[in-house]
C-alpha positions as CSV (number, residue, x, y, z in Angstrom):
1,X,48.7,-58.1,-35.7
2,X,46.8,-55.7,-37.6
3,X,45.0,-54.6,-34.4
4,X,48.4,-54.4,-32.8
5,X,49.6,-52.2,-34.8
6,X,46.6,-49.9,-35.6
7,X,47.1,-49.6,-31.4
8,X,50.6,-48.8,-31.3
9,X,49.9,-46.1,-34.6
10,X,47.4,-44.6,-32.1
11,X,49.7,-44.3,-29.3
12,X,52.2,-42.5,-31.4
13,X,49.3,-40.0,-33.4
14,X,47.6,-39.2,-29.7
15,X,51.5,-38.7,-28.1
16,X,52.6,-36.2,-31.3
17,X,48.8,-34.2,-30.5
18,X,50.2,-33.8,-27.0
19,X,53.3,-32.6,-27.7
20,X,51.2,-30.6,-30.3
21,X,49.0,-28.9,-27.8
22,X,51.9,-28.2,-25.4
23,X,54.0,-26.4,-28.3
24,X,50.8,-24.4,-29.2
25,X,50.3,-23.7,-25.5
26,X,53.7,-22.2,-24.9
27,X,53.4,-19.8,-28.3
28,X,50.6,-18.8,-27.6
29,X,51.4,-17.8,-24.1
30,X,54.5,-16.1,-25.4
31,X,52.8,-14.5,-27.7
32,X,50.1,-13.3,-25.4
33,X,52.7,-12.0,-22.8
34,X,55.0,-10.2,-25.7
35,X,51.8,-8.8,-26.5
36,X,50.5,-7.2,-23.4
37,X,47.8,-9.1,-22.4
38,X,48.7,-9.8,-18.8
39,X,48.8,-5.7,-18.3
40,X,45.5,-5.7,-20.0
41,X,44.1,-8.0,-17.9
42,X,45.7,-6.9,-14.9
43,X,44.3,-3.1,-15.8
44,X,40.6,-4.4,-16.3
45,X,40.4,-6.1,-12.8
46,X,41.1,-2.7,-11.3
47,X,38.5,0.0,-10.6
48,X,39.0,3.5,-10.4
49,X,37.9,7.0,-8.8
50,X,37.2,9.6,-11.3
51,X,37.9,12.2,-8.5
52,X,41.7,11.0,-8.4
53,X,43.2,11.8,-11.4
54,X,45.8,9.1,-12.0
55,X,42.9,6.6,-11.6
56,X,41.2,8.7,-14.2
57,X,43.7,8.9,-16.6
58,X,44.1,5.0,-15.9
59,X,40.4,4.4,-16.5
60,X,40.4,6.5,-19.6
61,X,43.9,3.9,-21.1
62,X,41.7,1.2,-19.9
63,X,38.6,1.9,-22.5
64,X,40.9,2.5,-25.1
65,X,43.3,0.3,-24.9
66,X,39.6,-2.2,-24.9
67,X,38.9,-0.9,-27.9
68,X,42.7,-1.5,-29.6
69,X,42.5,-5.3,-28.0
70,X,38.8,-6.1,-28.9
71,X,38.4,-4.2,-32.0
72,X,41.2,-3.5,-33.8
73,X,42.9,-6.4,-32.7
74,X,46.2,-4.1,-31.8
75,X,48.0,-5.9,-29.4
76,X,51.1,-4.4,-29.4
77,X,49.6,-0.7,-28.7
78,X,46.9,-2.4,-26.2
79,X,49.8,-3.8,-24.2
80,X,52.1,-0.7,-24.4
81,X,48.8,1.7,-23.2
82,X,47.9,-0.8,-20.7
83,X,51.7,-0.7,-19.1
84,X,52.0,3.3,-18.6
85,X,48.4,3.2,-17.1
86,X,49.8,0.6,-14.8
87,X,53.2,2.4,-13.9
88,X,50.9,5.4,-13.9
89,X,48.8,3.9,-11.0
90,X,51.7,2.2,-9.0
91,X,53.9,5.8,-9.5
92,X,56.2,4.3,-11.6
93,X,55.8,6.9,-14.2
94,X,54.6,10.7,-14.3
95,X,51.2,11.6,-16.0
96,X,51.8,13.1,-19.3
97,X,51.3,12.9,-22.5
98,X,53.0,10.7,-25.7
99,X,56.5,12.2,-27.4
100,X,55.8,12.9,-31.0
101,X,59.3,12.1,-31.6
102,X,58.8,8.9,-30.5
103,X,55.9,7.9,-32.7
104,X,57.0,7.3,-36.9
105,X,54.1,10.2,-37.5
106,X,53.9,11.1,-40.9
107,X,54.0,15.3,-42.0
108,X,50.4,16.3,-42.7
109,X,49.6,14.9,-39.1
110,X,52.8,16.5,-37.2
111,X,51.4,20.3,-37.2
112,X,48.4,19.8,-35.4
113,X,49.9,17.3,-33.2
114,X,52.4,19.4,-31.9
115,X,50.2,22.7,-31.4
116,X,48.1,20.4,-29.0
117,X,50.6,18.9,-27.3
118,X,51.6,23.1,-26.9
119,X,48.5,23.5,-25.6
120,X,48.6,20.5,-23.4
121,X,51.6,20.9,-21.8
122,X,50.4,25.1,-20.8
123,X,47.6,23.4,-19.8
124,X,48.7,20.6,-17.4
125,X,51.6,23.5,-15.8
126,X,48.7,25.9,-14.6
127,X,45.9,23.7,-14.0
128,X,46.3,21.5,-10.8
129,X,45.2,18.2,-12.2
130,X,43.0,16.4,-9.7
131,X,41.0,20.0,-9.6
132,X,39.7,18.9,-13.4
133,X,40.7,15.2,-12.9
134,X,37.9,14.2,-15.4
135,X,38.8,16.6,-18.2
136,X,42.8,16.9,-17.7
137,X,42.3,12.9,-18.1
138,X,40.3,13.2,-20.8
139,X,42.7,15.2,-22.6
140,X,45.8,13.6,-22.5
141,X,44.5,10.0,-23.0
142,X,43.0,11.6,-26.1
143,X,46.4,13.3,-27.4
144,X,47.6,9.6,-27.3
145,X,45.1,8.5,-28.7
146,X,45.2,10.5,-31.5
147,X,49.2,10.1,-31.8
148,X,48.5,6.3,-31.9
149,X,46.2,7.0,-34.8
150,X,47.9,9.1,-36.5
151,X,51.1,7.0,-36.7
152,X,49.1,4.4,-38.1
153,X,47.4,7.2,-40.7
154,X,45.0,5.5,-42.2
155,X,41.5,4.9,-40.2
156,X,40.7,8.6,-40.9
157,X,37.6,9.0,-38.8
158,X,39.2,7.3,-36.0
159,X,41.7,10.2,-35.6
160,X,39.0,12.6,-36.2
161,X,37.4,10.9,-33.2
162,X,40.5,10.8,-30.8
163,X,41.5,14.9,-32.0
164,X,37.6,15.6,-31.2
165,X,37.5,14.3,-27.9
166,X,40.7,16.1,-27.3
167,X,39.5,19.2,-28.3
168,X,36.0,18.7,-26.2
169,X,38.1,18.1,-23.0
170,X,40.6,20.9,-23.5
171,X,37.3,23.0,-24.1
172,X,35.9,21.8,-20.8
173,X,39.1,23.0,-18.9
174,X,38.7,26.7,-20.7
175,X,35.2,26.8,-19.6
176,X,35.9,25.6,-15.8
177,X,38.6,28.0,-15.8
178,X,38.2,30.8,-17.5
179,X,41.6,30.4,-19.1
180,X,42.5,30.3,-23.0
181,X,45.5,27.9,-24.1
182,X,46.9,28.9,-27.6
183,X,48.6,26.9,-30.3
184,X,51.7,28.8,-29.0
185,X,52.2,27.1,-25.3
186,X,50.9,30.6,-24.0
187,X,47.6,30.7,-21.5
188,X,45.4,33.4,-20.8
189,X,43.4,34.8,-18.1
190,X,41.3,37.9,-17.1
191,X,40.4,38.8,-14.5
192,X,38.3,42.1,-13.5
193,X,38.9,44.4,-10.5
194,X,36.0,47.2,-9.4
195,X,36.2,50.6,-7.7
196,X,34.2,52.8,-6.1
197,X,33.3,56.5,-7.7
198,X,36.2,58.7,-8.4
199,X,38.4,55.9,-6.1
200,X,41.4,54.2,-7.3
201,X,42.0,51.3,-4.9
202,X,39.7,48.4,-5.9
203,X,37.1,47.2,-3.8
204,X,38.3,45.1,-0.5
205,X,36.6,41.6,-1.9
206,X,37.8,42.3,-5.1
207,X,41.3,42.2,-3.5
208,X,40.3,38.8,-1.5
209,X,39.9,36.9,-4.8
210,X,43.0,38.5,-6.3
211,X,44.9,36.9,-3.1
212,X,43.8,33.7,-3.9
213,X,44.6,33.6,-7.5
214,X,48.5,35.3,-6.0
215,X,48.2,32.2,-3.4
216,X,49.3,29.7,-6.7
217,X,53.2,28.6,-7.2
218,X,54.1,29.5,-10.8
219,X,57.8,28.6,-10.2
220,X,57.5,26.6,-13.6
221,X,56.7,29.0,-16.4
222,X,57.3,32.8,-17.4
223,X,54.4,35.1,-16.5
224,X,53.6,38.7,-18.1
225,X,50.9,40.7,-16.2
226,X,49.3,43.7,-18.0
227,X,47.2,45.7,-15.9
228,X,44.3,48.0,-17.6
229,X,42.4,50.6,-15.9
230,X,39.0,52.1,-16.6
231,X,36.7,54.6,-15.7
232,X,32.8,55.5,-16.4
233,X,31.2,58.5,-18.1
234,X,30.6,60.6,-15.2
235,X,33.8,63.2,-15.4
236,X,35.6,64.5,-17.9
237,X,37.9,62.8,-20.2
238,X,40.9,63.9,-19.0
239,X,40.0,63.7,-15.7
240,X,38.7,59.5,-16.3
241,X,41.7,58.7,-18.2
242,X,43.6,60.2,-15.4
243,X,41.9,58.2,-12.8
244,X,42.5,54.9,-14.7
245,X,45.7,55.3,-14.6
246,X,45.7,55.6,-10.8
247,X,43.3,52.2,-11.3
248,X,45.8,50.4,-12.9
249,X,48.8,51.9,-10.8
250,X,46.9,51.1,-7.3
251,X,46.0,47.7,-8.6
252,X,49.7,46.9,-9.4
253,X,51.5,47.8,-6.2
254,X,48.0,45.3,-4.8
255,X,49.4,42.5,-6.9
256,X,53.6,43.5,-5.8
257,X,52.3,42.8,-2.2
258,X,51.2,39.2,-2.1
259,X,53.4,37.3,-5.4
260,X,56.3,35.8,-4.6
261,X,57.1,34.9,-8.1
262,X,59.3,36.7,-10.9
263,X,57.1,38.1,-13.1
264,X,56.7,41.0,-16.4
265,X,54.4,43.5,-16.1
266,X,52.4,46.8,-18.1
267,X,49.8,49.4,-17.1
268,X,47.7,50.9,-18.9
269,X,44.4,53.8,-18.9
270,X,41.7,53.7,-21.4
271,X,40.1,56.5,-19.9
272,X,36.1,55.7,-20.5
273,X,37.3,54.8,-24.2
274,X,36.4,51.2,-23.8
275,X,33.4,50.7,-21.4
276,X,32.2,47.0,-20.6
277,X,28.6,48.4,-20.9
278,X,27.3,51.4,-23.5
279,X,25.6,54.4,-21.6
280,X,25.4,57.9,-22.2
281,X,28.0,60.9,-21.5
282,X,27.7,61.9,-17.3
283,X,25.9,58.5,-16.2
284,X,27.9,56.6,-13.5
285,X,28.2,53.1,-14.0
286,X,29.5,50.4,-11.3
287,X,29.9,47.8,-14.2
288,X,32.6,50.4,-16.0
289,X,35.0,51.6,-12.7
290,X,37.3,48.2,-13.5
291,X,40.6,47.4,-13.8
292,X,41.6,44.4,-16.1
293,X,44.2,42.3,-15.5
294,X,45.1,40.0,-18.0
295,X,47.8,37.5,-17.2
296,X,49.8,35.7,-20.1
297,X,51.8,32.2,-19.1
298,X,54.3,30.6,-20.6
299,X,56.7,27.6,-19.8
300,X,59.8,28.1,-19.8
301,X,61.4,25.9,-22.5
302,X,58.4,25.4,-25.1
303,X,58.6,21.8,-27.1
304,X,59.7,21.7,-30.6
């Protein structure tokens, strides 16, 4: 009898187990898949061309999102990073950066945060993405990185890393470009123009790159072009601020020709008042006959 029931007492123990194991099963499914780790998964099994720069930006979630899951054991953020790199990659979603607003970020964090995402957003409006996939990627996976951070506030050199490597890819796209983005929203760029002695019309493949740079659409931001001629040492004053005047003036009816777009615009003559290279009074100079033209971009509705 004894064994009988010692039998029966195992049946029941070994029956409650299994419905034990189910139950665990199940929640920990559900948990799993509230959690994100389906996307995860789903976003490790892909691989990715850095020349694209959706798959880019994708492969940059990817390692951080890694690092959230693995690490920091931050499922909820690992899951949310892993879906937009997903809706990213099947176009269900455009590539930009995080909303402030939509992050709980406390008030020593929100001033920086927002004059990147100023410079950002400049940045993504005149820089054709897959040109700099690598950097552009690199930039705004770090913004959110850094927004993620900060809105946690605490792991202090972790949102030094995130803003670093922001900064380091943002720097990257200055250097490739020759452009400047500011905390404003505003980007710059020069760009030098050079004549031939005592001629005001710039020279021919001077103009060629100039078409190319008119060739861009900049439909979506406000533009101000300021036009700056120069002259070398080898008249008089009068006569060299005169001619860069007529620089400036023949380089601005060059730029009227080829853009399309709406645009503000100022000329100016420094006369031999602000040379590019020292020399003495009377000695010609190629490197100093120039016209500068520094444009200024701005978007049109800058974010708060």
């Amino acid at each position: 009898m004894r064994n009988n029931g010692s039998s029966a007492f195992q049946e029941q123990l070994m029956g409650q187990i299994k419905l034990l194991k189910i139950f665990l099963a199940t929640s920990i499914s559900g948990f799993l898949s509230a959690c994100g780790s389906y996307e995860v998964a789903e976003l490790n099994h892909k691989s990715f061309n850095q020349s694209n720069f959706k798959e880019a930006l994708a492969d940059n979630y990817r390692k951080f999102v890694n690092f959230e899951a693995e690490q920091m054991m931050d499922w909820r953020d690992a899951g949310y990073f892993a879906d937009k790199a997903l809706r990213i990659l099947k176009d269900q979603s455009p590539a930009k950066r995080e909303e402030i607003k939509d992050w709980r970020i406390a008030k020593p964090f929100q001033e920086d945060l927002k004059a990147a995402a100023r410079r950002l957003d400049i940045a993504m409006q005149v820089i054709p993405p897959d040109q700099f996939s690598t950097s552009m990627a690199k930039a705004i996976s770090s913004y959110d990185c850094w927004i993620e951070q900060a809105e946690e506030g605490w792991q202090f050199d972790h949102i030094a890393q995130c803003r670093t490597s922001f900064e380091e890819a943002l720097q990257a796209i200055e250097n490739q470009t020759k452009m400047t983005f500011s905390n404003q929203g505003t980007a710059k760029i020069s760009i030098e123009l050079f004549h031939n002695h005592n001629e005001a019309s710039p020279l021919q493949e001077n103009l060629a790159l100039l078409q190319s740079f008119t060739e861009r659409h900049w439909n979506d931001v406000k533009m101000h072009i300021h036009i700056e001629g120069h002259a070398d040492r080898s008249g008089t004053e009068p006569y060299n601020h005169k001619l860069s005047v007529a620089r400036a003036i023949a380089v601005s009816n060059a730029i009227a020709t080829p853009w399309p777009e709406e645009y503000t615009s100022s000329i100016a003559g420094a006369g031999e008042t602000k040379p590019a290279f020292t020399t003495a009074d009377g000695v010609r100079d190629p490197r100093n006959r120039r016209t500068v033209i520094e444009i200024t971009f701005a978007p049109k509705d800058l974010p708060n």
